[in-house]
C-alpha positions in Angstrom: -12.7 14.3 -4.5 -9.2 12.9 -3.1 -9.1 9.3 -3.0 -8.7 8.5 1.0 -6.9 5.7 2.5 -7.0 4.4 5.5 -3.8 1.7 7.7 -6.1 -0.9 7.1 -6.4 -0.3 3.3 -2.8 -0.2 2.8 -1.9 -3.1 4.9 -4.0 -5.3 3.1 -2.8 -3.7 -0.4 0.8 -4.6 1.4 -0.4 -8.1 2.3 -1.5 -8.5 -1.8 1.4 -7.1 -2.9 3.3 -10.2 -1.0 5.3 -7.3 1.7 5.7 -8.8 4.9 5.5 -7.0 8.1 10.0 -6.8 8.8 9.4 -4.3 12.0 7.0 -2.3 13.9 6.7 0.0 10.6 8.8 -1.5 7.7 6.8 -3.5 5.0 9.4 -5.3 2.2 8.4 -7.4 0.1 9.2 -8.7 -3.9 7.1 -9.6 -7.0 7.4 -12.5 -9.2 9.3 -9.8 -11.8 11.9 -9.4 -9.5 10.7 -5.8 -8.3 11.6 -5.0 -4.4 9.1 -3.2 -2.8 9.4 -1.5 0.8 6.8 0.8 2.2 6.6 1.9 6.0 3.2 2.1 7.4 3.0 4.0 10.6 0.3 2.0 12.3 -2.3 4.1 14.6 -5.2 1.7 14.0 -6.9 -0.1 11.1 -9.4 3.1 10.7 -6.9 5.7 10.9 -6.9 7.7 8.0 -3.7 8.2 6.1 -2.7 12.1 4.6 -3.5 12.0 0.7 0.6 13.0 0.6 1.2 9.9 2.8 -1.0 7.7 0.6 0.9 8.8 -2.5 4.2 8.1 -1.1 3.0 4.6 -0.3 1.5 4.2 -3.5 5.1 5.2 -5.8 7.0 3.3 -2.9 4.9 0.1 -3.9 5.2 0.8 -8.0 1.5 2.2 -8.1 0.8 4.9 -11.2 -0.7 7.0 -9.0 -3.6 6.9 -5.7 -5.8 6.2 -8.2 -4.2 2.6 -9.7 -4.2 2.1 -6.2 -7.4 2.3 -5.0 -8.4 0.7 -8.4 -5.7 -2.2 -6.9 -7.8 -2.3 -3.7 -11.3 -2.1 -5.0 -11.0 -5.0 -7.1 -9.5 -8.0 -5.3 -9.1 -10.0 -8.9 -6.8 -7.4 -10.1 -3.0 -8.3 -10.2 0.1 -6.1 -10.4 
């Protein structure tokens, strides 16, 4: 089974990350390595569900292995990039 997303999950993997909301859809943001991160989240609601082709963009746009290190990133709030 695909791992599904929804706005809500990725803002607040955005918000952990350290991204900061630049426009209506732009999300940038930089860890403490130095990496820039930018995402854009199209924002139709906290319980939208996001494409699994979306979800993967997102996920290599924020320096995720794959959906799967990211939902690993969002299921465990003590886990750190």
């Amino acid at each position: 089974m695909p791992y599904r997303f929804t706005t809500g999950h990725i803002k607040t993997i955005a918000k952990r990350l350290g991204l900061q909301k630049i426009n209506a859809k732009k999300w940038n943001g930089a860890d403490i390595e130095g990496h820039f991160w930018q995402t854009y989240i199209h924002d139709h609601g906290d319980g939208t569900q996001i494409l699994p082709g979306t979800a993967k963009q997102q996920a290599k746009q924020m320096g995720f292995k794959d959906l799967e290190d990211m939902y690993d990133f969002l299921v465990n709030s003590k886990k750190k990039r």
